[in-house]
Residue, then its C-alpha position, 0 to 999 in steps of 0.5 A: x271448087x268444093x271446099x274439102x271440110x265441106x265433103x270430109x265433114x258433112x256426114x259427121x254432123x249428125x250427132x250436133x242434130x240429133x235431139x233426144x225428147x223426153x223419154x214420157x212422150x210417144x215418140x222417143x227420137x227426133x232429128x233436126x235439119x236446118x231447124x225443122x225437126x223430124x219427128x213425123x212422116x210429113x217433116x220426113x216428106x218435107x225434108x226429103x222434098x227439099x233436098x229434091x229441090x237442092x239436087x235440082x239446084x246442083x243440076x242447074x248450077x253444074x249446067x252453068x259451070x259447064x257453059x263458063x268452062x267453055x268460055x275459058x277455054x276458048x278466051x281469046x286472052x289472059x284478062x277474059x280467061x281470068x274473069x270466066x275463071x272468077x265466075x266459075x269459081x263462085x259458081x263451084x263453091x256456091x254449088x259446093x255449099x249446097x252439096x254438103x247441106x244435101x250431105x249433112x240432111x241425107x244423113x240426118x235422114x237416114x237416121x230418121x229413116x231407120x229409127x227403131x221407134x216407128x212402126x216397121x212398115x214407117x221404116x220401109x216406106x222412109x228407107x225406100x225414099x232415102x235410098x230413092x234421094x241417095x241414088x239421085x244426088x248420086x247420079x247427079x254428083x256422077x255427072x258433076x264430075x263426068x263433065x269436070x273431066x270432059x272439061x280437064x281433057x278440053x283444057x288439056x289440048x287447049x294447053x297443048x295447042x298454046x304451047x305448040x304455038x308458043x314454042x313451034x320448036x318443041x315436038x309433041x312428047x316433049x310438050x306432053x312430058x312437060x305437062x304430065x311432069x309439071x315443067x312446063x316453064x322449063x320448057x318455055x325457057x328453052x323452046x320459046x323463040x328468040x323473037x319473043x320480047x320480055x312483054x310477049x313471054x309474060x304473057x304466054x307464061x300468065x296464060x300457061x300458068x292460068x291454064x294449068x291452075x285451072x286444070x289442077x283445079x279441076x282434078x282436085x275437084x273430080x278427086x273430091x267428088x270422086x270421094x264423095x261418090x264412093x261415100x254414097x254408094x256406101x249410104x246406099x248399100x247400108x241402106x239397103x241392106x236395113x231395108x232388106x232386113x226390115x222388109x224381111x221382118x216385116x214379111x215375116x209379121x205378115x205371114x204369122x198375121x195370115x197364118x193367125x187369121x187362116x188358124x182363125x178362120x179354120x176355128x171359126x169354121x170348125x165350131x160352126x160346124x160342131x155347133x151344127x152337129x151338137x144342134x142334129x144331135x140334140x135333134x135326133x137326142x129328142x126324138x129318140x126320147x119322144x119315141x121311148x116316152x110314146x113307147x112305154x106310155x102306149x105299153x102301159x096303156x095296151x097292159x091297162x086294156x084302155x088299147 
């Protein structure tokens, strides 16, 4: 199963990963996942695309805990059903590791996502595939634990029926106490037939033991994944809600930068056209000087009697 520090200390890393470069640089933070630094969008799109490929692990690995699921529920004896449960287990934990290395880099990333030190439109394009990310490994995480609790329930009646068998004399609500109320053996110590041999109730209690461990186990791991959702919707909507006010913002320079160029259009418009006005007025300005210079010269002229 999923360790518990795995999911209680994941998200709590991040300050042993972030780097502080030196303040004389262009870029004043950095972040590191599993040795890779974030400091530029293509390490950003690196990472990202390598927790896509650990999602794709975590589907994969839930497909295989689900086929084992099944065999134990259905082994035909106390030796098969521990040897599906042994492989079933590494399974678990081996898809438990890779679920808190997603955990850890999700975090780094979301930091990275929202560095002040980028450009704003940078930061919407990085929030946007991080919650992208985020609602994915949630989805995932989702049917992880749709599929423990589907198998909890099969476990359920595969325990109830072994006890019917093993104990004919119990009735369904004694069996369904015994098992909701964890007396199960006090049960068997009543209800087992007086037919059984030391041998045979060995081995009904060891698989009734095996079973019930094996459905505690299975609910402590949905209790963990459980948690761990709600730690996701929560990413998520901190998350969006940084984008929507980045976006806002973002909006707003965009408005201001076309109500600029609308202003500089409308100057440029206005000068062009007072340049041709000023350019009709010298114009007229011109001509009208001509016409007194004609006029006063023919004036002259006419006084002269040279007219």
């Amino acid at each position: 199963m999923i360790s518990p520090n795995m999911l209680t200390n994941g998200f709590r890393s991040f300050e042993a990963l972030s780097l502080y470069t030196d303040a004389t640089t262009s870029v004043s933070l950095a972040y590191e996942v599993d040795g890779l630094t974030i400091s530029t969008e293509a390490n950003f799109a690196r990472v990202a695309d390598d927790i896509n490929e650990q999602i794709n692990v975590v589907r994969k690995n839930v497909q295989q805990i689900e086929k084992l699921h099944t065999e134990a529920i259905y082994a035909t004896s106390p030796f098969k059903h521990s040897q599906v449960l042994r492989s079933r287990e590494q399974y678990a934990k081996d898809t438990g590791v890779v679920i808190a290395s997603i955990k850890t880099s999700i975090q780094v990333l979301g930091h990275a996502a929202t560095d002040p030190h980028i450009a704003k439109s940078d930061r919407a394009m990085r929030a946007n595939r991080h919650i992208a990310l985020c609602r994915r490994f949630l989805e995932q995480i989702n049917a992880y634990r749709k599929m423990e609790r589907e198998q909890a329930d099969k476990n359920h009646d595969r325990l109830v029926r072994l006890l019917n068998i093993a104990c004919p004399d119990a009735t369904d609500n004694e069996i369904l106490d015994a098992i909701e109320n964890d007396t199960v053996l006090e049960l068997m110590e009543t209800k087992l037939p007086d037919t059984c041999g030391p041998g045979e109730t060995r081995k009904i209690t060891k698989d009734v033991n095996d079973r019930i461990g094996d459905i505690t186990n299975i609910y402590h791991n949905i209790n963990e994944l459980a948690q761990l959702s709600i730690e996701l919707n929560d990413i998520v909507n901190r998350q969006q809600a940084k984008l929507d006010t980045i976006t806002v913002s973002v909006e707003r320079v965009q408005t201001r930068i076309n109500s600029g160029l609308t202003e500089k259009d409308y100057s440029l418009v206005s000068r062009s056209s007072f340049r041709r006005r000023r350019k009709w007025a010298i114009l007229i300005l011109i001509v009208l000087i001509i016409g007194i210079v004609l006029g006063t010269t023919l004036g002259v002229l006419k006084s002269q009697g040279k007219i």
